[in-house]
N, C-alpha and C positions, 0 to 999 in steps of 0.2 A: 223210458230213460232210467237209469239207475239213480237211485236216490240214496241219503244215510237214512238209515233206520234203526230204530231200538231204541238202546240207550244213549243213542246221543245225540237224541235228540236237544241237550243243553248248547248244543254246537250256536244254535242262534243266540242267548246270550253272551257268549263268548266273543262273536261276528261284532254285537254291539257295545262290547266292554273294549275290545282293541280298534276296533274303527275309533271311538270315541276318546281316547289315550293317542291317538295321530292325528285325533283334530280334524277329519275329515267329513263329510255329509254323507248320509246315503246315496245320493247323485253321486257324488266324487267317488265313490267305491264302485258303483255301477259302470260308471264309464270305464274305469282300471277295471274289471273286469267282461265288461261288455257284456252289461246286462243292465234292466233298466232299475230305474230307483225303487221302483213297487217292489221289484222282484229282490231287493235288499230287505225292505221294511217286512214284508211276508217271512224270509229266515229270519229277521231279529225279532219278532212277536211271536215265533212258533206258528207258524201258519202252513208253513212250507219247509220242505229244505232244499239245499244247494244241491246240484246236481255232482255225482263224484267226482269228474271231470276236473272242473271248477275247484279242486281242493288243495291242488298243490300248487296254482299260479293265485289264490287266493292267502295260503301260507306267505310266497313273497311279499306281496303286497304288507300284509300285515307282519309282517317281520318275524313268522313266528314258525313251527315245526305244523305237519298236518297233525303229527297225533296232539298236538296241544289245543286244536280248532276239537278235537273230541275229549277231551278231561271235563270233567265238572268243576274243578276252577282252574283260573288263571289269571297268571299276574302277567301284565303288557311288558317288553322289553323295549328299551330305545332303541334298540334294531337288531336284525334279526343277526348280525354277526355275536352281539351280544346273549341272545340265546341258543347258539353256538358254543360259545364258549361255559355258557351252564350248563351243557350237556358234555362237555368235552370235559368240565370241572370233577364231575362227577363218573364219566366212566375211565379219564386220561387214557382212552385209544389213543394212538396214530391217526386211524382212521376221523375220528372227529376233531383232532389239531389240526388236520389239514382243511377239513371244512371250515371252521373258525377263523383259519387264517385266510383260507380264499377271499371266504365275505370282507373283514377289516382290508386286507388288501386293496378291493373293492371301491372300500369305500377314501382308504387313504389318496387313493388313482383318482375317484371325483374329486378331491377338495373340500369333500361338503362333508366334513368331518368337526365333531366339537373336540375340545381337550381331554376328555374324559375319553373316549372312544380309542382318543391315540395312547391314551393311559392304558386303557384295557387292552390295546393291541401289544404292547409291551409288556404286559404280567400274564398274556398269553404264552408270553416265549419265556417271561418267567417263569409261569410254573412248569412249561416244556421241557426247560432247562432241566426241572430237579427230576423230571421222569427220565429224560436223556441219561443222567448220572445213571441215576439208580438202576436202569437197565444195562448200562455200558458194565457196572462192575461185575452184575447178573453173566451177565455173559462171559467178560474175562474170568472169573471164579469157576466156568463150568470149563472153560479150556483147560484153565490150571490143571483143575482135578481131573480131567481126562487125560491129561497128556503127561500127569507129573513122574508115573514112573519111568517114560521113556525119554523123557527128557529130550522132545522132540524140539524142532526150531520154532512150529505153532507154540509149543510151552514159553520158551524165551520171550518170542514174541506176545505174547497176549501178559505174561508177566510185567515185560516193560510198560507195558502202555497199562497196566492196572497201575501198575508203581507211579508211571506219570503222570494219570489223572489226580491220583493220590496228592502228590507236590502240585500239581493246578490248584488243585481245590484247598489247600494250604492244612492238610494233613501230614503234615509232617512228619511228627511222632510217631504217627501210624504205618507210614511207607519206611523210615528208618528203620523202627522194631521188625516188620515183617519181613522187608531185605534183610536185615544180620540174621533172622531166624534162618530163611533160607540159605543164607550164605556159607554158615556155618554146616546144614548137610549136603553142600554142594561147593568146597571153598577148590575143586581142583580143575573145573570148566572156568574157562575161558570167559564163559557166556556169564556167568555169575559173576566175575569179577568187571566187565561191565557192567551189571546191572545195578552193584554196590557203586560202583564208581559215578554212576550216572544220577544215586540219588544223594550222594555225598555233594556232587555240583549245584543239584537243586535243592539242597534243603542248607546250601549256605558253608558246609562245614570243610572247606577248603584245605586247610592244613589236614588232616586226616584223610582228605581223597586224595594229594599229593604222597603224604604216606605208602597207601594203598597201592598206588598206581606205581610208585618206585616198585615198590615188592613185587607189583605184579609182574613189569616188565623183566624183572629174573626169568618169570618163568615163560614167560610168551613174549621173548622178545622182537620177534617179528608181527607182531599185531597191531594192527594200522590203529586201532581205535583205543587201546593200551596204550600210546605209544601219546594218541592225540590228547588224552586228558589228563596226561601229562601239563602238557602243555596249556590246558586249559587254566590245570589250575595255577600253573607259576603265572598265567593272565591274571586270575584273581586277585593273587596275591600279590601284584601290578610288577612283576619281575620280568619284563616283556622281552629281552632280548632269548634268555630259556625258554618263554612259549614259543618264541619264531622258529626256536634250533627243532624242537619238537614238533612241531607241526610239521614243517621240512622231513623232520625225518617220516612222520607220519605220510606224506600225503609220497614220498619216494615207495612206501612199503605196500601202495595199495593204486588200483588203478581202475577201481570200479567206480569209485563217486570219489567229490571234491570238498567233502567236507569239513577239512580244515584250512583249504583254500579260503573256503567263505571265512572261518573264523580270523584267519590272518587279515584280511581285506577290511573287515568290522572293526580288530582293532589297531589297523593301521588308522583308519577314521579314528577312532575316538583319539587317536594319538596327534591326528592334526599332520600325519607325514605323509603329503595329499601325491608326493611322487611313486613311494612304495604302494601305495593303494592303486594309484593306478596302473602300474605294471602287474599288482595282484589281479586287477580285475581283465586286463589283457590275456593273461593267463588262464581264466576262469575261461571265459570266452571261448580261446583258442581250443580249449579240454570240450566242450560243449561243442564246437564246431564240426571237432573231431570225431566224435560219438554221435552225428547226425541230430545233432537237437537244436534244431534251428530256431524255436520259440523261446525257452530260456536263454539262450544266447544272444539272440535278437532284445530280449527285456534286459541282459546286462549290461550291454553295450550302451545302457541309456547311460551307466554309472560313468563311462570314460569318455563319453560327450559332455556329459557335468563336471569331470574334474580338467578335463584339458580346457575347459572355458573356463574354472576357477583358478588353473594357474595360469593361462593367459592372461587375464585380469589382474591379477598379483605383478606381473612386471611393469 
């Protein structure tokens, strides 16, 4: 049979520092792994070692990695999702956030979880969180700079969503200054003055993207999405009968998507004019129907069974 040999040979007190951190007996580890209690006690006094076999259904048990059953020391983990997530702390792979997360999963799925555990399962996705950023902008940065002299639609594209995470994450300042930087050697696309426009809506500054967006529409004035944040921001600046006129004209200029459809149906809600909402969402519907999209359509429809029953109930 294959045995451990060498140096790790400390393997047996290891065996009986984590057995004994779970509370359990040598019996109780023999039968979980089916072997007898002797054959315990022999690898915890250095007598014997565990057969190789035995080394990674041994690991579960004790909640712990094979290579940590061979270091010269070790500290016991409340369980093994938890030293998961110390190894996952320390290299922040993908690859070991997913292990991490399997096990808490795990364990949330039995019930047989303490408070602490569910805590560490959420500062798992926290720290995921800030490697998620940090990679996300890693990557937009390297499209920018590939693509910035050809000023491809990958370029715009990976711009916006750098710009967007930017205003997520309440960078403001930062997504502002960077958009006017570029804007400035790029103020004659189309594509740039959405881009301006899009973080003038997210970073608040309203009277200034209605500016914008006036001037822009001089010069592209058929452009559905110029045309829409218009309208967006007389919404803001709660001037609602000039968003409707602008949306209309927007969603006339374009026939690809409906998204100033949605916005007009939002804030006929928030407006409480539960009639215009729902002939909005009729609308939506009908455009979704027609374009073979039977799932979003079929999910909208839920909106005009909820307001035809909320003005049924109003007479």
């Amino acid at each position: 049979m294959n045995r451990v040999k060498g140096k790790n040979m400390n393997i047996g007190k290891n065996i009986k520092k984590l057995r004994e951190a779970k509370q359990i007996t040598q019996e109780q580890l023999g039968k979980l792994l089916n072997v007898s209690h002797q054959a315990v006690s022999k690898w915890e006094n250095g007598v014997a070692l565990p057969d190789i076999s035995l080394l990674p259904e041994m690991g579960r048990v004790l909640e712990v990695l094979v290579d940590d059953l061979l270091k010269d020391e070790i500290d016991p983990y409340e369980s093994y999702a938890d030293r998961l997530f110390s190894i996952y702390s320390e290299s922040r792979s993908m690859e070991n956030f997913l292990r991490a997360e399997e096990e808490y999963r795990k364990i949330v799925k039995s019930e047989k979880y303490t408070n602490k555990q569910l805590s560490d399962y959420g500062y798992l996705y926290h720290y995921h969180m800030h490697d998620c950023k940090k990679k996300a902008f890693e990557v937009y940065k390297k499209v920018i700079e590939s693509e910035k002299e050809s000023k491809s639609e990958a370029y715009y594209e990976a711009l916006g969503r750098y710009l967007s995470l930017q205003t997520q994450l309440g960078q403001y300042n930062q997504a502002m200054a960077f958009c006017k930087q570029l804007f400035e050697e790029d103020k004659e696309s189309v594509e740039m003055h959405e881009l301006m426009l899009q973080v003038y809506s997210s970073t608040g500054k309203y009277e200034e993207g209605l500016k914008l967006a006036k001037e822009a529409i001089l010069k592209f004035p058929n452009e559905p999405d110029i045309v829409g944040y218009v309208g967006e921001f007389y919404e803001y600046l709660e001037c609602y009968e000039e968003a409707f006129k602008y949306w209309d004209k927007a969603i006339g200029l374009s026939e690809k998507y409906i998204h100033w459809m949605f916005s007009k149906a939002s804030c006929y809600q928030k407006l409480g004019r539960k009639h215009e909402e729902l002939n909005q969402w009729k609308e939506i519907v009908k455009w979704l129907e027609a374009k073979g999209l039977k799932i979003p359509a079929d999910n909208h429809r839920q909106n005009i069974i909820r307001l035809e029953e909320e003005l049924l109930n109003m007479k």
